[in-house]
C-alpha positions in Angstrom: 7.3 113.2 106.4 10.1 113.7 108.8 12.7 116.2 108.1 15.7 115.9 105.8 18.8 114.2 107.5 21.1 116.9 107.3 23.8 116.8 105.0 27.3 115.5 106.3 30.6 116.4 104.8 31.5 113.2 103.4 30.0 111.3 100.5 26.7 110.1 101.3 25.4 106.8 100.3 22.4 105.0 100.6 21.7 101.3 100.1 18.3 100.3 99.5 18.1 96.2 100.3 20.1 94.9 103.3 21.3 91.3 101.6 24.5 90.7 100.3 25.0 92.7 97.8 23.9 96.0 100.1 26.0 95.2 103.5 29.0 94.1 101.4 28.9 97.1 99.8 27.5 99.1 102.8 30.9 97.6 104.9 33.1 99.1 102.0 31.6 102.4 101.7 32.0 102.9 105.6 35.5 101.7 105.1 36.1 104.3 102.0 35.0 107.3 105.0 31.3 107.7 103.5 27.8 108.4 105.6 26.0 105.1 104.9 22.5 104.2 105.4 21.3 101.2 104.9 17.3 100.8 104.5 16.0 97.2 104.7 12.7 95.8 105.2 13.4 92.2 105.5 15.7 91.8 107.6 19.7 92.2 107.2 21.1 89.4 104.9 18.2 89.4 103.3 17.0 86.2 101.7 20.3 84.7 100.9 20.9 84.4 105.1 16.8 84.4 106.1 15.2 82.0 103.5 17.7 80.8 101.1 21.3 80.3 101.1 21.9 79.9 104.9 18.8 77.8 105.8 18.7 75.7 102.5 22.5 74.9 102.9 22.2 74.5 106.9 19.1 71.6 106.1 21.3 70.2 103.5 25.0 69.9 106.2 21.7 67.6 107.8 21.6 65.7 104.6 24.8 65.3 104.6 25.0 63.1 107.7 22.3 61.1 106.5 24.1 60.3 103.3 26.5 59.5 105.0 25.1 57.0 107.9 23.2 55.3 104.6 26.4 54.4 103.0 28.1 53.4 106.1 27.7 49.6 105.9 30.3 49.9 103.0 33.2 51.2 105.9 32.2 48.0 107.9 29.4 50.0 110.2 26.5 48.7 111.8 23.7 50.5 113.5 20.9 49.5 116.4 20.5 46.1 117.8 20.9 44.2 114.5 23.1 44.5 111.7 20.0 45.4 109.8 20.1 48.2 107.2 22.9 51.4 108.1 19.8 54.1 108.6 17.7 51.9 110.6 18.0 53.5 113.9 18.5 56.9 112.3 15.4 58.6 112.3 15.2 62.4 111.4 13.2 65.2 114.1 12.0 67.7 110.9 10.8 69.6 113.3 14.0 70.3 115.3 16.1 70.9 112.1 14.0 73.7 111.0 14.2 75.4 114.1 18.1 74.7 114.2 17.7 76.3 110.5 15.5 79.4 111.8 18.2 79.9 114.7 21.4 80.1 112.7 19.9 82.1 109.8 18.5 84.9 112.5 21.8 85.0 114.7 23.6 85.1 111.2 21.5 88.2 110.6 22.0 89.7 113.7 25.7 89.4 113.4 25.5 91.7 110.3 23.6 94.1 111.8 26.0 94.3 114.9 29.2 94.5 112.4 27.2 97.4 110.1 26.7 99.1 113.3 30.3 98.6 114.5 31.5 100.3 111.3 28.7 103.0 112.1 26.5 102.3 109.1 23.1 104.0 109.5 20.5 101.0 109.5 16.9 102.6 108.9 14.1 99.4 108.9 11.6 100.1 106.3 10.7 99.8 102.6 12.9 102.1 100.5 11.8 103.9 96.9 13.7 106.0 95.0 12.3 109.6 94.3 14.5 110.5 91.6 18.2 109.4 91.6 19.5 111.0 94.2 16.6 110.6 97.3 15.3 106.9 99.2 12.1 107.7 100.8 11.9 104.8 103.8 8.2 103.9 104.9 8.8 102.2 108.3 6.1 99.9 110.2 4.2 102.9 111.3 3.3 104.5 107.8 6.0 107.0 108.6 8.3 108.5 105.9 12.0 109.6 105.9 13.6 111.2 103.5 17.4 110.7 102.9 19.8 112.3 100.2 22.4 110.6 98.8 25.5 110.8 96.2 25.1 107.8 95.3 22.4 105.2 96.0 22.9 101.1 95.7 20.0 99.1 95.2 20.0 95.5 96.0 16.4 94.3 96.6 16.7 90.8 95.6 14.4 88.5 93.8 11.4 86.4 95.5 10.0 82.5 94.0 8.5 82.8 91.0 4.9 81.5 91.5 2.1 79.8 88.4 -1.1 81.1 88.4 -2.2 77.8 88.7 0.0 76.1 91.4 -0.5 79.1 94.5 1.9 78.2 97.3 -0.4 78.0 100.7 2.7 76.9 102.9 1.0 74.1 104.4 1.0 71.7 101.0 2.0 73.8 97.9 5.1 75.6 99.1 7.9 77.8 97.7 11.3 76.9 99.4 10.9 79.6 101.7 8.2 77.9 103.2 9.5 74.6 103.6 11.3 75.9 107.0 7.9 75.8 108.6 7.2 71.9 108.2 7.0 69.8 111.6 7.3 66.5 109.9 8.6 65.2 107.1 6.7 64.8 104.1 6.0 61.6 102.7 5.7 61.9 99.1 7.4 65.5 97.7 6.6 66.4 94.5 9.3 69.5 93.5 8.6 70.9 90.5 11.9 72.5 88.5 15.1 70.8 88.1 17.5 73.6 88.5 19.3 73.9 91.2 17.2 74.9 93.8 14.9 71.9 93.1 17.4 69.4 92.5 19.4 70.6 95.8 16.1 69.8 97.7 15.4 67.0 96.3 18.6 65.5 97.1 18.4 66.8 100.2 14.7 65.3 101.5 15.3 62.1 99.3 18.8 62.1 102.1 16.5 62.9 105.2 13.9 59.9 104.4 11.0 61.4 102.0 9.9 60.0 98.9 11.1 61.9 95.9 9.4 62.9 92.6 11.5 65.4 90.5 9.2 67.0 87.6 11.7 68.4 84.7 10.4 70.2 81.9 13.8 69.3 80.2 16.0 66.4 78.8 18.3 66.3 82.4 18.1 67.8 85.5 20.4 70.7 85.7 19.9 71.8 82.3 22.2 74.8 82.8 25.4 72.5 84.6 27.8 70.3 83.0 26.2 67.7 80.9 28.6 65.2 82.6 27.4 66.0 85.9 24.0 66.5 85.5 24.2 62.7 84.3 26.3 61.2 87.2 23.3 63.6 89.3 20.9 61.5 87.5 22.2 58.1 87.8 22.3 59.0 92.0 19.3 60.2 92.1 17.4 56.9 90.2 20.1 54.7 92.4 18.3 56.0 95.6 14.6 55.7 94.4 14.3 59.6 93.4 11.6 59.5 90.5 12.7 61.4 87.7 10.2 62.8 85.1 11.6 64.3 82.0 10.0 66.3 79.5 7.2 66.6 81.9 5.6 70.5 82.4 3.3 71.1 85.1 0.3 72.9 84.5 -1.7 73.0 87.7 -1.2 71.9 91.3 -4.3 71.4 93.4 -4.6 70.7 96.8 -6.5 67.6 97.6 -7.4 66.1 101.3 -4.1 66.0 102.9 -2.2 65.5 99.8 -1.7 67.5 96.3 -2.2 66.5 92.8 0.3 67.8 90.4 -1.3 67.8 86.6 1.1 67.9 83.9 0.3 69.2 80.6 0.0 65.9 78.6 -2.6 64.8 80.7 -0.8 62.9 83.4 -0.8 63.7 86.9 1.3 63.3 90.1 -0.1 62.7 93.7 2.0 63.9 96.6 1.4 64.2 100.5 3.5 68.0 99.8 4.3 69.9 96.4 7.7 72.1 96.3 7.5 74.6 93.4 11.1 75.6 92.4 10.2 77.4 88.9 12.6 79.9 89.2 12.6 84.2 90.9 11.7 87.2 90.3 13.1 90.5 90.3 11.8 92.3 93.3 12.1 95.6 91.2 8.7 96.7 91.0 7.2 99.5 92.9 10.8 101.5 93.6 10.4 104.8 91.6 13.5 102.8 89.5 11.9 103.9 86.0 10.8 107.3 87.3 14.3 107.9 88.2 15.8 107.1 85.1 17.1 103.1 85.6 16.5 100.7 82.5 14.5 97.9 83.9 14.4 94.7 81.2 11.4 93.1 80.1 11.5 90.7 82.8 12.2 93.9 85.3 15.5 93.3 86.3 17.6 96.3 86.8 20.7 96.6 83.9 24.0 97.0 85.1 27.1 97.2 83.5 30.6 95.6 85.0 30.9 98.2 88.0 27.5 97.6 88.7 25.7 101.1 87.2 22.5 101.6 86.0 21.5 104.0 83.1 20.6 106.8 86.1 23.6 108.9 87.1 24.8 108.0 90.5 22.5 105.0 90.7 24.1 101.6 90.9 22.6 97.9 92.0 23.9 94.4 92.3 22.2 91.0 93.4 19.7 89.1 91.5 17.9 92.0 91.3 20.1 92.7 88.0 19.7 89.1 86.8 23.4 88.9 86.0 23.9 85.5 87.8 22.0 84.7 91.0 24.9 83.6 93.6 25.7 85.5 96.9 28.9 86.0 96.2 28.5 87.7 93.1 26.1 89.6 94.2 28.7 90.5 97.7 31.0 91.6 94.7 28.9 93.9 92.6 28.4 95.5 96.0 32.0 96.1 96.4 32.6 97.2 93.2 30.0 99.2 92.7 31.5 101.1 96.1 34.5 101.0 95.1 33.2 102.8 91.9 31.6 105.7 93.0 33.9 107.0 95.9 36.6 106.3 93.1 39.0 103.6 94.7 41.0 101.3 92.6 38.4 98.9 91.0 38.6 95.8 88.4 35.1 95.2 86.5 33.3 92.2 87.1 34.4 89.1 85.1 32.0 86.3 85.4 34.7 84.0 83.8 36.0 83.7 87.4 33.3 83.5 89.7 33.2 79.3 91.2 30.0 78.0 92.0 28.2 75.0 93.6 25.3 72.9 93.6 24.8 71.3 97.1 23.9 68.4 96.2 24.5 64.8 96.7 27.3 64.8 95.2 28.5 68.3 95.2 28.9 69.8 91.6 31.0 72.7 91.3 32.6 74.9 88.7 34.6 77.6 87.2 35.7 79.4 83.9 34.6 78.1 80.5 32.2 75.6 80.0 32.2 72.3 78.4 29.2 73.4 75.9 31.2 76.6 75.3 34.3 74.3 74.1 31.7 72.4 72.1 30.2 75.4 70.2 33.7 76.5 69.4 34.1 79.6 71.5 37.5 79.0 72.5 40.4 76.0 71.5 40.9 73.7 74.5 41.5 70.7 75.6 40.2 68.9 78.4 40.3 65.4 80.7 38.0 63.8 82.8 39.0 61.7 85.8 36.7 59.6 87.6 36.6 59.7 91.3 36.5 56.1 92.0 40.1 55.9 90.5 41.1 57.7 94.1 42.4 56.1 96.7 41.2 58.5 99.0 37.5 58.2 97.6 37.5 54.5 97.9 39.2 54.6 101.3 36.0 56.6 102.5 33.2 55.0 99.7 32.9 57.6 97.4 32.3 55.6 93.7 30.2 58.6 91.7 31.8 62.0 90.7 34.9 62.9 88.2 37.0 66.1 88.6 37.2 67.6 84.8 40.4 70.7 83.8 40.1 72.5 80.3 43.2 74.5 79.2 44.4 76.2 76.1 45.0 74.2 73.5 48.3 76.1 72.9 49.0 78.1 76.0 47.9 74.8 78.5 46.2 77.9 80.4 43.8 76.4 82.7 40.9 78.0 81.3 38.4 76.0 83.7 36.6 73.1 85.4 34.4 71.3 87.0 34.5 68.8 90.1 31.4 66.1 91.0 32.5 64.7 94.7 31.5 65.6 98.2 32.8 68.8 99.1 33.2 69.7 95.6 32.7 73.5 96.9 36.4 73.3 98.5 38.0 71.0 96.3 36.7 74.2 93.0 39.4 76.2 95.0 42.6 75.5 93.3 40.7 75.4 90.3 39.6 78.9 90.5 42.5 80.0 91.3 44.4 79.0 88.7 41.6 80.0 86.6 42.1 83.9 88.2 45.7 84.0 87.9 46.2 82.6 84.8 48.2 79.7 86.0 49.2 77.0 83.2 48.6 73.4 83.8 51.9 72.9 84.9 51.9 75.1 87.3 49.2 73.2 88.7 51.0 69.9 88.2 53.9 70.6 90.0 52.8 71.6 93.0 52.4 68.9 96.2 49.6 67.9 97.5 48.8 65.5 100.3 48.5 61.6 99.5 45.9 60.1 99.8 43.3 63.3 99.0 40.9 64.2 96.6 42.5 67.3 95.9 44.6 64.7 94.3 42.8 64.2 91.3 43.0 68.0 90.4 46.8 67.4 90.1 46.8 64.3 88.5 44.5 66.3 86.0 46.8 68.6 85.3 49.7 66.2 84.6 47.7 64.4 81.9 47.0 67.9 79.8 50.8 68.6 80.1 52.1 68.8 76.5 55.5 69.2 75.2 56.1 72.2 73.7 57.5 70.3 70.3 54.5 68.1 70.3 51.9 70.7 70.5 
């Protein structure tokens, strides 16, 4: 083992897990005058900008144009030398758009690394484990240990695909959707297995880009965690453009067979594919870090507990990501980082509110959202009231042939607080905006209503929303 880093004057922190939740909070720790190393085995972004977020979203901007060129006959387009179907000549190169995917994710990663550096963050490659709360042993490539001592130590090690012991990804046929980047060609028949968001994301996404589509959901609707709204108008899309949808269905076993798969389902039916995607959920990648040994609660499952400035139960020992299960989105995990930074070297700091946090399901539509929830309103948590507008009554949606999505505001019964919403349109992850921020700032619906927004735009509907839940204040 190498000698101990001597110590410096100032505060010294070490972050063990290099993805968004670890440079976020690396970058504000640097910025708050403390020595900051950063250990990462992975690669700096980690898997939300190597083999999740940034690749999955960068294959889907691909979708996009597809889903677009497909309804294009509506707008008075033709493509190729007939006036055949709109996709006809549009053919897509798999091949090329994973290595387009690849080469954004990596420079995206390198562009971390060169700002961490910048900001004179110490990055160490290896794997990190804690020995006791306040030292990261790093083993690096060579077997080599280093030893580092810290004040106070972040960890943000992520989460990986869950995987069945009866469906073992191979990455040629059975694969986990960090393996999908690897494909030359485009499947022909993919069977993806889970219908949360990552699975329903791809399978919009490679029903877009010309594969044939079977979505195996254990539940009732896909996106059984979403708006129920959404989910359906999802659902109706998804059956529109062929996708097969089976619900209540639970796979038990995928084998590989020839150049295909066979996906059994637990009552005895089974599903042939050329390719199976298995999108059953993650894993805490929490195991194996000295966390226990130094004190840190780990939950049945094994993800680390925080509280709302991100601490553990092990003085000085913090950790943010979906390594703590709290919700598994970049940004939250960006902000845990921050906060838990902002914490320890004891700047100004607001705990986490989940209430707030927007997010997005890249789909075809987009579904977004923020604040309460329309089961929340229905189980009585909190008085609201709510509308629902659908997006073909926009003139700016039919001007481009958009027919499926609705934008949906809840507010205070009483106080016509916007208390949340959610939005089903393309683009849905700019149009949340507002939304959220009237959600963070407490803004009434009023407030909303009276401010301008362009004619003709979808952004539109958010305000026309907001004028129908205005009440008087004699009338309500």
């Amino acid at each position: 083992m190498t000698p101990d880093v001597p110590a410096p004057s100032s505060p010294r922190v070490v972050v063990v897990g290099g993805g968004p939740g670890g440079y976020e909070a690396a970058l504000v720790a640097a910025q708050l005058g403390a020595d900051v190393t950063v250990v990462d085995a992975d690669g700096l972004g980690g898997a939300a900008v190597l083999t999740d977020v940034v690749p999955s979203k960068t294959l889907i901007a691909t979708a996009e144009v597809m889903t677009l060129v497909d309804g294009s006959a509506e707008l008075g387009l033709r493509f190729g030398a007939s006036s055949g179907a709109p996709g006809a000549s549009v053919a897509v190169d798999l091949g090329a758009v994973n290595r387009r995917v690849k080469a954004l994710a990596h420079a995206q990663s390198t562009d971390i690394r060169q700002r961490l550096e910048a900001e004179g963050v110490r990055v160490v490659e290896g794997r990190g484990r804690l020995d006791g709360p306040h030292t990261v042993i790093a083993q690096d490539g060579t077997g080599a240990e280093h030893r580092f001592e810290a004040d106070t130590v972040l960890v943000a090690v992520g989460a990986a695909p869950r995987e069945l012991p009866d469906a073992k990804p191979d990455g040629e046929r059975i694969l986990t959707w960090r393996q999908l980047y690897d494909l030359e060609r485009l499947p022909e028949r993919l069977v993806v297995v889970g219908s949360g968001v990552t699975g329903a994301e791809f399978a919009s996404a490679y029903d877009a880009l010309g594969a044939d589509v079977v979505l195996v959901s254990s539940r009732d609707l896909v996106l059984p965690g979403e708006d129920p709204d959404a989910a359906a108008v999802l659902e109706q899309v998804f059956r529109r453009r062929g996708v097969e949808v089976l619900h209540r269905s639970r796979a038990e076993r995928v084998e590989r067979a020839g150049d295909g798969v066979v996906v059994r389902l637990a009552d005895g039916r089974t599903v042939e594919g050329s390719h199976c995607l298995m999108a059953v959920g993650a894993i805490p990648n929490s195991s194996g870090l000295g966390l226990a040994e130094a004190g840190v609660t780990l939950s049945a499952g094994g993800h680390v507990q925080v509280d709302r400035v991100s601490r553990t139960t092990a003085r000085g020992v913090y950790a943010a990501g979906d390594c703590t299960g709290v919700l598994a989105l970049a940004s939250v995990a960006a902000m845990q980082g921050r906060i838990a930074m902002w914490h320890a070297l004891g700047d100004a700091v607001s705990p986490l509110d989940l209430r707030t946090v927007s997010a997005n399901v890249f789909t075809a539509p987009e579904i977004a959202t923020v604040g309460w929830t329309q089961a929340q309103i229905d189980a009585g948590e909190v008085r609201a009231r709510s509308v629902k507008l659908p997006l073909a009554t926009n003139a700016r949606a039919k001007m481009q042939g958009f027919h499926d999505g609705f934008v949906k505001l809840f507010c205070g019964a009483r106080s016509q607080e916007v208390l949340g919403g959610v939005v089903v349109a393309p683009r849905a992850s700019e149009l949340i905006f507002p939304v959220t921020l009237a959600v963070e700032h407490k803004l009434t619906v009023d407030d909303v209503a009276q401010a301008f927004t362009v004619y003709p735009s979808l952004s539109g509907s958010i305000a026309e929303a907001a004028r129908r839940l205005h009440a008087r204040a004699d009338l309500a």
